[in-house]
C-alpha positions as CSV (number, residue, x, y, z in Angstrom):
1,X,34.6,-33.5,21.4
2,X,33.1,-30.8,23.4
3,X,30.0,-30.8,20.5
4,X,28.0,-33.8,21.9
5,X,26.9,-31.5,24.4
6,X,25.5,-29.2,22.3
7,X,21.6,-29.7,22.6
8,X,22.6,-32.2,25.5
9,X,19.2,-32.8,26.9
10,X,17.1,-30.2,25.6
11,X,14.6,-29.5,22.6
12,X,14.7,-26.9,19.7
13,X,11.8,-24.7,21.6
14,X,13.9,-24.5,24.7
15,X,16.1,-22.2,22.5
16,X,13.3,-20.8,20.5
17,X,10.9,-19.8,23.2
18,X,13.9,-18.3,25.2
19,X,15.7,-16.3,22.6
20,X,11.6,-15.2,21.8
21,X,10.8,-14.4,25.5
22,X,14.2,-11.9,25.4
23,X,12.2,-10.2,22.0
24,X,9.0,-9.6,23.7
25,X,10.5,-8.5,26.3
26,X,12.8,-5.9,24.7
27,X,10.0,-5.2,22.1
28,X,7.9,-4.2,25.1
29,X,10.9,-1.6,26.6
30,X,10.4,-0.1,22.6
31,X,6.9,0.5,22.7
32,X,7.1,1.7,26.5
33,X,9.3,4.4,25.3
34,X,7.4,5.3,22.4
35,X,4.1,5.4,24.3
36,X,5.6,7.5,27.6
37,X,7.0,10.3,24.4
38,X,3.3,10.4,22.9
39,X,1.8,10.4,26.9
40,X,4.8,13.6,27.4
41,X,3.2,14.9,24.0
42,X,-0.5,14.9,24.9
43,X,0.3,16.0,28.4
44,X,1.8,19.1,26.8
45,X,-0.8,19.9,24.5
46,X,-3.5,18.9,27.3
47,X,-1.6,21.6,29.6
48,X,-1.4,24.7,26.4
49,X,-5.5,23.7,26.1
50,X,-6.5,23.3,28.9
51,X,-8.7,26.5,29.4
52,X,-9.5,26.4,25.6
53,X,-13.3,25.9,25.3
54,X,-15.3,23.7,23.0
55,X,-18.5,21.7,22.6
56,X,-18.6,18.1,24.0
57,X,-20.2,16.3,21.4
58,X,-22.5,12.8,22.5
59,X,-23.7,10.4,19.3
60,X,-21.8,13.3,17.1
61,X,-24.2,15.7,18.3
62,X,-23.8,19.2,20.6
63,X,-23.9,18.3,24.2
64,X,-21.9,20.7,26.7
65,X,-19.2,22.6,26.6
66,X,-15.7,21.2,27.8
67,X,-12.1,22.4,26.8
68,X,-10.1,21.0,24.1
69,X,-7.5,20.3,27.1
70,X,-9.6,18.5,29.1
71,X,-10.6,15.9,26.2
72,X,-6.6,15.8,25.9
73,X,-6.5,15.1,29.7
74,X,-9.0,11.8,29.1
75,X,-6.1,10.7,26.7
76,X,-3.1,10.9,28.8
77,X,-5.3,9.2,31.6
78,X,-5.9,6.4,28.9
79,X,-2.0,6.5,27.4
80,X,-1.1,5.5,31.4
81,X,-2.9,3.0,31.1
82,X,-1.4,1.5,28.2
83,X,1.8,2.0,29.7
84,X,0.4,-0.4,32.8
85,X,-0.6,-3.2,30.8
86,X,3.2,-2.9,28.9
87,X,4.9,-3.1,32.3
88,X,2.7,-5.8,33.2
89,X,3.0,-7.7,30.2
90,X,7.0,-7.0,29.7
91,X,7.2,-8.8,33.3
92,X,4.7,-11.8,31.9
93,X,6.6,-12.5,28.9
94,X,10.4,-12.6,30.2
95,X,10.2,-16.4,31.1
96,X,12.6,-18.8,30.1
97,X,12.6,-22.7,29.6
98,X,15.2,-25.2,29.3
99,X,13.1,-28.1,30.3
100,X,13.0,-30.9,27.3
101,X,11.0,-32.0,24.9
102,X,7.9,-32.3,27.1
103,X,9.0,-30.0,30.2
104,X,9.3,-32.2,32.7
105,X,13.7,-32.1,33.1
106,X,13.8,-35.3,32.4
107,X,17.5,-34.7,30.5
108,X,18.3,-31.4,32.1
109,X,18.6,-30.8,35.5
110,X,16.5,-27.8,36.5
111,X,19.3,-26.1,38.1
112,X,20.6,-25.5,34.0
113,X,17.7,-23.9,33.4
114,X,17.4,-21.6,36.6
115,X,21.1,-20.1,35.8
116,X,20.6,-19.7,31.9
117,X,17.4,-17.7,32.8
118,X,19.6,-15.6,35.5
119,X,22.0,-14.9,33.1
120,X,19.2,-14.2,30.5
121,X,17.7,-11.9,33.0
122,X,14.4,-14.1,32.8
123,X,12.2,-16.1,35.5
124,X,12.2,-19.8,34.6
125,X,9.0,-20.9,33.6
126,X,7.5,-22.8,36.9
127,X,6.0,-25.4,34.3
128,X,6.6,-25.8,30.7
129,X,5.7,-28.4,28.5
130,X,7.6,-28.2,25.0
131,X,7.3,-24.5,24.9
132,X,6.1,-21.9,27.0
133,X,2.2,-21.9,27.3
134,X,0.8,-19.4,24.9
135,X,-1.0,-17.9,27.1
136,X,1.7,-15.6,27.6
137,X,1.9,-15.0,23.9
138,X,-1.8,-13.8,23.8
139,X,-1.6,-11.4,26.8
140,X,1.6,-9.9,24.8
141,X,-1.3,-9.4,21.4
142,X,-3.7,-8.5,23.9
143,X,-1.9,-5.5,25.4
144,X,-0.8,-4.2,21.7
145,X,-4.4,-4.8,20.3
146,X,-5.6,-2.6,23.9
147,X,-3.0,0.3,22.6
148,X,-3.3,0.0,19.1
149,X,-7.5,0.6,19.4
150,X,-6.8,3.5,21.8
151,X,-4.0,4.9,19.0
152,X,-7.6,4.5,16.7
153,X,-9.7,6.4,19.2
154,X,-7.3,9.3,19.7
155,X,-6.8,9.1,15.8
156,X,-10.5,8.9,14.9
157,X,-11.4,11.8,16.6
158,X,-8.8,13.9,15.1
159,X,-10.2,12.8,11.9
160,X,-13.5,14.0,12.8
161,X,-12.3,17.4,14.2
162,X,-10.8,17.8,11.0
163,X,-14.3,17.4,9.0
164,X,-15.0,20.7,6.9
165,X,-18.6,21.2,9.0
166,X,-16.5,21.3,12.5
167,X,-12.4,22.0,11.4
168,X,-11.4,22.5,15.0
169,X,-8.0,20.7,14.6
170,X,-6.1,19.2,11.4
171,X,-3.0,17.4,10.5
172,X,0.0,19.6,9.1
173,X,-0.5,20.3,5.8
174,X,3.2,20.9,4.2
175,X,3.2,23.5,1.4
176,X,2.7,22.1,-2.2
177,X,1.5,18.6,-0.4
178,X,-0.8,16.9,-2.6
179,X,-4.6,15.9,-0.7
180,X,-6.0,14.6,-3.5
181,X,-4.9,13.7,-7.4
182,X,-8.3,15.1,-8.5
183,X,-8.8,17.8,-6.2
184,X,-6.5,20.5,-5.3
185,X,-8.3,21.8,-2.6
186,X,-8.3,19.0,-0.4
187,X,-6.5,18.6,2.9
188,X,-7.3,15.2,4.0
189,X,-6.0,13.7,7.2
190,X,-4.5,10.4,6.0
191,X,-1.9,9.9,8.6
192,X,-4.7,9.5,11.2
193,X,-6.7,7.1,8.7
194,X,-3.0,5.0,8.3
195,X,-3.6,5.0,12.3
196,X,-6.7,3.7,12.1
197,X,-6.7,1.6,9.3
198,X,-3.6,-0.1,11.1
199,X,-5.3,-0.9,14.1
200,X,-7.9,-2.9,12.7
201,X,-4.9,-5.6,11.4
202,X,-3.5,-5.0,14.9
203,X,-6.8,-6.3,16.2
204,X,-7.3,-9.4,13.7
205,X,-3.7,-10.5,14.5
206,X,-5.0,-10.7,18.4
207,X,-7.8,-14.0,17.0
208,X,-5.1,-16.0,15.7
209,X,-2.6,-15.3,18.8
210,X,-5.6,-17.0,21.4
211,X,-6.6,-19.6,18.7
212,X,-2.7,-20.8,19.5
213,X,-3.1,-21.6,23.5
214,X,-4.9,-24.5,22.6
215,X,-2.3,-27.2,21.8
216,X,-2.7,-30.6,22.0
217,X,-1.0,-32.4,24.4
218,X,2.5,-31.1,24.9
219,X,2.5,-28.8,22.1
220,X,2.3,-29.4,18.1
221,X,3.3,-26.9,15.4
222,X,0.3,-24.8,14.9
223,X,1.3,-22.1,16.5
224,X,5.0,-21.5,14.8
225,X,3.4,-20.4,11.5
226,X,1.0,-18.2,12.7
227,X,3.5,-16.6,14.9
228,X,6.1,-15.4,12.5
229,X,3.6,-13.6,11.0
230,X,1.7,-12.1,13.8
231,X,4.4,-11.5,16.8
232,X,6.7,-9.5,14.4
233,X,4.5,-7.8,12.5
234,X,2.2,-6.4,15.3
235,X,5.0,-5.4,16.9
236,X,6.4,-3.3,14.1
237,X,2.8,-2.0,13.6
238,X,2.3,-0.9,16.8
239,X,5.6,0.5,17.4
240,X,5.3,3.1,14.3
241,X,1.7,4.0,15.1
242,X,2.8,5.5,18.2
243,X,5.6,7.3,16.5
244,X,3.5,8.5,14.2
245,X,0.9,9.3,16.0
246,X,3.4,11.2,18.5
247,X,4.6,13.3,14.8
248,X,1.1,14.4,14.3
249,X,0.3,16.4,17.7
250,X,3.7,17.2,17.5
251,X,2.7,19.3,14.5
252,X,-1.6,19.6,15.1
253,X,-2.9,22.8,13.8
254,X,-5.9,23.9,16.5
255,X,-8.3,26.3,15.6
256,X,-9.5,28.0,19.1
257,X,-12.1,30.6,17.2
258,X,-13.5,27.8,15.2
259,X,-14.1,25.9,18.5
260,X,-15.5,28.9,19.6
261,X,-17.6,29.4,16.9
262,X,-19.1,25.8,17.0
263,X,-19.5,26.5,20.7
264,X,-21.7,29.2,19.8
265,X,-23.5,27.7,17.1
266,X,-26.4,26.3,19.1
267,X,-27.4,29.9,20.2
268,X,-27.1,28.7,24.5
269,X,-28.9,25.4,23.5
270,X,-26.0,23.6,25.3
271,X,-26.7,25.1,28.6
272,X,-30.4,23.3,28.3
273,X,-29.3,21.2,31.5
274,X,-27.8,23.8,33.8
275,X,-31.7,26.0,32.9
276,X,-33.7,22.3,34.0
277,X,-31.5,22.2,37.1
278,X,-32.0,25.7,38.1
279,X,-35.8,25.2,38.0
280,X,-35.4,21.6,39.8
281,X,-33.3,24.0,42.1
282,X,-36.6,26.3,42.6
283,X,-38.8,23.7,43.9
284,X,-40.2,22.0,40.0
285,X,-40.2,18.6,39.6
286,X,-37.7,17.1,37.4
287,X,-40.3,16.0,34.7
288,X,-42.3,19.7,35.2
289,X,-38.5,21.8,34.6
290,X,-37.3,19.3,31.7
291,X,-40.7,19.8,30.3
292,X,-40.4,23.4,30.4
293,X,-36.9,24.0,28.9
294,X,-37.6,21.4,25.8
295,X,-40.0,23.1,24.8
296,X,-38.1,26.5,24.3
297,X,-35.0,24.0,22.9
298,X,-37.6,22.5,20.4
299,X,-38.2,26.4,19.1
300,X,-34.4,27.1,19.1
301,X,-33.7,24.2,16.7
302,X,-35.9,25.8,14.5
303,X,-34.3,29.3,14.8
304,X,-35.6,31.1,18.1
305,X,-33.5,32.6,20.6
306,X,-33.2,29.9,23.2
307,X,-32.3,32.3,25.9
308,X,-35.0,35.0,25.6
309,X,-37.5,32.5,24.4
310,X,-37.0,31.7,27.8
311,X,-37.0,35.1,29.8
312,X,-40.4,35.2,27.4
313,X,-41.9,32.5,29.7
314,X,-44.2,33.8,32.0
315,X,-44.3,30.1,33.8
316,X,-40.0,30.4,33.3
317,X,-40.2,33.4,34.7
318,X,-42.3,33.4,38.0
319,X,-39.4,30.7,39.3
320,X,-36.4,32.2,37.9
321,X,-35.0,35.7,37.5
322,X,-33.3,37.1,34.4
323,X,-30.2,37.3,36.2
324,X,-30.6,34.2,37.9
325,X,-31.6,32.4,34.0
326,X,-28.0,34.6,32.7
327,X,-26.4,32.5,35.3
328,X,-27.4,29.5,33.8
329,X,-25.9,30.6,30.6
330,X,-22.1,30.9,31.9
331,X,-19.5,28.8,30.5
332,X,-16.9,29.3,33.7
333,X,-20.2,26.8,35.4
334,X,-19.1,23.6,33.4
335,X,-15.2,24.7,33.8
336,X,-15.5,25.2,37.3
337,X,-13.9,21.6,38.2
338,X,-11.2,21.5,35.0
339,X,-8.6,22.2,37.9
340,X,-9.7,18.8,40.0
341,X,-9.0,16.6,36.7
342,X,-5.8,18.0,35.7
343,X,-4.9,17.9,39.8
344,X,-6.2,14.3,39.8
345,X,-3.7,13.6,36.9
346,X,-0.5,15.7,37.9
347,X,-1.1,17.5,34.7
348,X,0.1,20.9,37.0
């Protein structure tokens, strides 16, 4: 007799979106934990790198130098992030409804619903109609679309370290591992292109998720289809591109002397800023110094010596002093404030 009150007063979606809201909420304590080992991860290689020089690179091209730590530094910063927008969204999606077919109570007394949700260890939803408002859903595909494109940024540049012209880093390479079926030689770095090839289906799932928060009326079924597909399956996405992502720092091969070597490439071209600055520094106008130095950067492209091309300048030279222009050419200058970021960071 007791079974006439099963579904006494309440709709399917009461169930569903419930039993859903305790998934996305333990699907967001996965990912946290997965994301805070790959945060631990950079954090550690950030700190083993951090006074390991390179050249900052702008539109792929030489810039200034930096350290291979502090690009890992820029990382972690990012990864806490990510973790942010979990806690945030873990807290948004662990609401519960038992409130009828159109949310109003009108079977159920709201006091059923405030002490399945305590027992749940979820807030009642403060209005409901049939389901839950998916809203909430997006924000959950929003977050993971967020992490997965960063997983692609820290996964793209590794790629590009990797390319034969720069090879400061590259993915372990196990002995007698095939890189290619044609090619022997090759050494390509697949499990970062598996990172970011994921991301981009990541990404599209996020459309469809805010396509379904508008519903007509009270709800109607649009959304259920779409959602087996796109809740899951991001999830499971997300969750082993951090993973995997963690494995490959875990095992990065870094190349310090070919960082160093790139570094050096440009013959001092690099320091082009710190040389303008000096000669602001002397009394030039900004136009008059930037003038001054491109034109001794326009000769180095081409081969010269940037450095004594300059201390060749008789105009250079009447403002600056070869010691004063060696100054200008010390790599400590741009490092100087490393210590401030990884302070700012607790990376100590």
């Amino acid at each position: 007799p007791e079974g006439r009150y099963v579904h006494y007063g309440i709709t399917s979606y009461d169930v569903v979106d419930t039993a859903l809201a305790l998934l996305l909420r333990d699907s967001c304590d996965q990912l946290m934990a997965r994301a805070q080992r790959l945060q631990e991860v950079i954090a550690q290689l950030a700190k083993e790198h951090k006074h390991t020089p390179m050249i900052g690179r702008t539109h792929g091209v030489h810039a200034e130098p930096i350290t291979f730590g502090f690009k890992l530094a820029g990382w972690y910063d990012e990864m806490g992030r990510n973790l942010q927008r979990l806690q945030f969204t873990r807290e948004m999606v662990s609401v519960g409804k038992i409130s009828g077919a159109v949310g109003i109570h009108a079977n159920v007394d709201p006091r059923v619903e405030e002490y399945v949700c305590a027992q749940l260890g979820l807030k009642p939803a403060p209005a409901s109609t049939q389901i839950i408002s998916r809203d909430v859903h997006a924000t959950y595909l929003s977050t993971l679309s967020i992490l997965a494109a960063s997983l692609e940024r820290f996964a793209t540049e590794l790629r590009n370290l990797q390319r034969t012209e720069i090879l400061e880093v590259q993915e372990y390479f196990a002995p007698g591992q095939t890189g290619s079926s044609a090619m022997p030689h090759k050494r390509n770095p697949w499990n970062c292109e598996t990172v970011s090839g994921l991301a981009r289906v990541v990404r599209g799932y996020l459309i469809p998720a805010l396509e379904n928060i508008a519903t007509w009326h009270e709800r109607d079924l649009t959304n259920s289809s779409v959602e087996r597909i796109i809740l899951p399956d991001a999830s499971i996405l997300v969750d082993w591109m951090l993973w995997k992502l963690t494995d490959i720092l875990e095992h990065l091969a870094v190349f310090p002397d070919h960082m160093q070597r790139n570094l050096q490439q440009l013959g001092g071209l690099v320091y082009s800023e710190h040389v303008m600055l000096a000669l602001v520094g002397k009394g030039l106008s900004r136009e008059q110094a930037y003038r001054l130095v491109q034109r001794h950067a326009a000769r180095a492209w081409e081969g010269a010596d940037f450095q004594q091309s300059l201390k060749e300048d008789e105009e250079i030279r009447r403002v600056l002093s070869e010691e004063e222009l060696d100054r200008c050419f010390d790599l400590q200058h741009h490092l100087r404030y490393l210590d401030v970021t990884f302070q700012r960071l607790g990376l100590e």
